[in-house]
N, C-alpha and C positions, 0 to 999 in steps of 0.2 A: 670552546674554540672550534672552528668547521676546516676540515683540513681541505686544504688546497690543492697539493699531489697526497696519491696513493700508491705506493709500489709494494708488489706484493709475487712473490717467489721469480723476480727479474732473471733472464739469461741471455747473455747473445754472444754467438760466436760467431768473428769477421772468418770469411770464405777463404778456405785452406790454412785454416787457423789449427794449432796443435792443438788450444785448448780455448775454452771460453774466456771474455775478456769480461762480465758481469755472470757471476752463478751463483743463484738465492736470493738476490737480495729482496729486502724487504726494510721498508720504512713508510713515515705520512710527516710532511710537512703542513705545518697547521697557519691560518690565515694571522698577516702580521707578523711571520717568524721571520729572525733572518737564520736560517739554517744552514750548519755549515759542514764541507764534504770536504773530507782533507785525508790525501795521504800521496804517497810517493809515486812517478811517473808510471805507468804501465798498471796502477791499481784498477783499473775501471772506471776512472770520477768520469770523464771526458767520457767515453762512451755513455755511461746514464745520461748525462747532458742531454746530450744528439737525443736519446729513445725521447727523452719530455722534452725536447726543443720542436720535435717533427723529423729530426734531420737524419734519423735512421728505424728504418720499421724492420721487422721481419724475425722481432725480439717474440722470446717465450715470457710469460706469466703475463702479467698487467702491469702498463702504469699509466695510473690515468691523470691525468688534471682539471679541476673543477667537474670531477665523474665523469669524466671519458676520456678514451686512448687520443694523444692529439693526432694521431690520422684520421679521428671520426670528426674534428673539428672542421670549418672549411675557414677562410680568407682570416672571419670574425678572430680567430685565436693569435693570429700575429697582429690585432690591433690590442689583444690585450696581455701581451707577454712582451718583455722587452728583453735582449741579448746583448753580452758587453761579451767578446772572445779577448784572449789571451794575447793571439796575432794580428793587430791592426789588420784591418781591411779597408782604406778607405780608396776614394778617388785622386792617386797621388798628384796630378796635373791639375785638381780643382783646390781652390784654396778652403780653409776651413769651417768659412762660414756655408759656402758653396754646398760643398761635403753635405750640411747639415739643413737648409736650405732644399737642396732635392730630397732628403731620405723625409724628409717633415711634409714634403707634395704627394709622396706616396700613402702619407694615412688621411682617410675620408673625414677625419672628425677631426677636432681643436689640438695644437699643438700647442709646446712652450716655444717663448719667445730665443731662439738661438745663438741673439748678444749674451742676454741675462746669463745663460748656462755657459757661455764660455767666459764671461766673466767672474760667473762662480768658480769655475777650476782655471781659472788665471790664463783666456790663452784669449781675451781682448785685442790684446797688443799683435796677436799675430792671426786676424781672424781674416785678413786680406791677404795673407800668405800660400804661399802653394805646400800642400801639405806634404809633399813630396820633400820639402825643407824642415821639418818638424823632427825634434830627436822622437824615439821611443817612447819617452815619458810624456810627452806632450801627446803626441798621437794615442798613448792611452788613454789620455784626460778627453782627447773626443771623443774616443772610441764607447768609453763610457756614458760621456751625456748623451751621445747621439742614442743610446738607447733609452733614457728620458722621455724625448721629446714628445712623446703621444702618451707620456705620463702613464703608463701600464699599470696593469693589478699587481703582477709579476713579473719577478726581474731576475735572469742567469744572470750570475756575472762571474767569470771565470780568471782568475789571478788581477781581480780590479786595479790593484794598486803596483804591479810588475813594472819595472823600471823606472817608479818615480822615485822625488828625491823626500826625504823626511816629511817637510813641508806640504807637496802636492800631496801627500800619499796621507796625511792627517784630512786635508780638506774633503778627499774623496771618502774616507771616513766617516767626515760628521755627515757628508751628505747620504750618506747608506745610514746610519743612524735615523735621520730624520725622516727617509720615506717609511723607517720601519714603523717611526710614531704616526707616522701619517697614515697605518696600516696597510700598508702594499706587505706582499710576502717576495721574500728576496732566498734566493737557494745560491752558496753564495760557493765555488769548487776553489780552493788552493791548499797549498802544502807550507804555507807562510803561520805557524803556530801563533804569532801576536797579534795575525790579524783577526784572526778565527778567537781569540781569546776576548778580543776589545771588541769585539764586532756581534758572535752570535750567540743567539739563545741556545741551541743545544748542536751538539758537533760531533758527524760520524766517522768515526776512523774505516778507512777503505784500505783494503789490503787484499790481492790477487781476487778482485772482481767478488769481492764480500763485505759488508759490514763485520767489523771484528768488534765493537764496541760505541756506546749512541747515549750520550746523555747531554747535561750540562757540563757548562766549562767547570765550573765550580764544584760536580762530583770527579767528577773527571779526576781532578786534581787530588782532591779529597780519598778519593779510593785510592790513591798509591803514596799518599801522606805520612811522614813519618812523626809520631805524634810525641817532639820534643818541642821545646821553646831553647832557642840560642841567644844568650846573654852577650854581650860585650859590651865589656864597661874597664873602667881606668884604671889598673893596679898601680900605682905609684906614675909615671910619666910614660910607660906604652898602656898599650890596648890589649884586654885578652879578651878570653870567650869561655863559656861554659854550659854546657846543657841541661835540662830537666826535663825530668818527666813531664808534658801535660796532663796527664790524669793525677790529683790531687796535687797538684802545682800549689795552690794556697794554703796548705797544710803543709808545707816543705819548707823545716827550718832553715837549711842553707840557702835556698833561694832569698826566702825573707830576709835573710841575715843580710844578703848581697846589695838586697835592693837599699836596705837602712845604712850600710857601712861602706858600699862604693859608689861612684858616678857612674851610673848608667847610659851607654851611650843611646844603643840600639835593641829593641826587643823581636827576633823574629822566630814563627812559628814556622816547621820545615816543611812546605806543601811542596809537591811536586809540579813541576809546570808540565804544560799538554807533550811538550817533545817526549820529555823523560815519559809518560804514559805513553803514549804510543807506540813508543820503542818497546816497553814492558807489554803492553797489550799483543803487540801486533810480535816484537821481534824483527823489525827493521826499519830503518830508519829513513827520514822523508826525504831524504838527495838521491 
């Protein structure tokens, strides 16, 4: 795999600042990830953003993308990087096709067609609307494809799915899944653990302007795992429960005995999910 960013001993501290808002970090996002930065408000995700977006320089160590600082890029790099923020930005007087319509005249080379995308995240029906009438969720679903439209290598997207409802927030889902197959690289910042679970290949916990821990979702879990299997199955007409060891699980007469002489409902093994890690990693929690 050829990595995409490179950050390597990162710092920046905003002016008249007590203390730095990123200090050390270090990572590489590799082409085709979706890479996910997650931790609680005031950690530093949103600042790294801005250093690899362009939208703040004057940072210690490196981080470059596709081998260079993007201040050494010039115009080229915002045709091949797409940005979805957190807070709607659009033109709330133009309506939504409008909105998408201008931002698609600003890139010199081929865009997506702007029905197709908002009929993908369901806002067809209001694409002659003034967006200024758009709840939150809606206006994230444009905020979202409108960084599509010139089809990028790579893609910020910062809390993509923030005030949508079940529904929208699956659709914009499968669609991050797809550009991952499609190999775009996607760096993806929220503090939403299920989406960062369903959504990326490997996932950095941030905490006071540091990585505190960087893998997969699935060591992740694994590392704070506690390694029983929970039975519940039918003693007479309720439901109980009971633990085993998994290490020599198949060689454990009681287990065996339970599985031949009761109705087993449910078998579950005790993984930790990413909150409960994180919280253990880091020592505080992502609200």
């Amino acid at each position: 795999m050829t990595s995409v960013i490179e950050v390597d001993d990162l710092t920046f501290t905003y002016p008249k600042a007590a203390s730095p808002a990123v200090t050390g970090m270090d990572f590489t996002v590799e082409k085709g990830e979706v890479f996910g930065f997650l931790g609680p408000s005031g950690a530093g995700k949103s600042t790294t953003q801005k250093i690899l977006i362009g939208l703040l320089t004057g940072h210690g160590g490196a981080a470059r993308v596709w081998g260079r600082q993007p201040a050494d890029w010039g115009d080229d790099y915002y045709a091949r990087i797409g940005v979805s923020f957190e807070l709607p930005n659009h033109y709330l007087k133009l309506t939504g096709l409008e909105n998408l319509e201008f931002f698609a005249s600003l890139y010199p080379g081929p865009t997506a067609d702007p029905m197709e995308l908002m009929e993908r995240v369901g806002l067809a029906d209001a694409a002659h609307t003034r967006v200024g009438k758009y709840s939150k969720g809606m206006q994230m679903r444009l905020v979202f494809i409108r960084a599509l439209l010139h089809r990028p290598e790579l893609l910020f997207l910062d809390e993509p799915t923030s005030g949508m409802d079940p529904r929208n927030a699956r659709t914009v889902k499968e669609m991050i899944s797809e550009l991952r197959d499609e190999g775009r690289t996607i760096f993806l910042t929220t503090h939403d653990m299920t989406t960062a679970e369903q959504l990326c290949d490997r996932v950095a916990f941030v905490v006071d302007g540091r990585i505190a821990a960087l893998d997969t979702p699935a060591e992740h879990k694994l590392s704070r795992s506690r390694r029983v299997v929970r039975v519940t199955y039918r003693d007479g007409d309720r439901l109980s429960e009971r633990e085993f060891a998994m290490d020599g699980l198949v060689d454990d007469p009681e287990f065996r005995a339970l599985l031949t002489t009761s109705t087993v409902e449910a078998l579950h093994s005790q993984e930790a999910d990413l909150e409960d890690v994180f919280i253990d990693v880091t020592g505080r929690s992502l609200r």
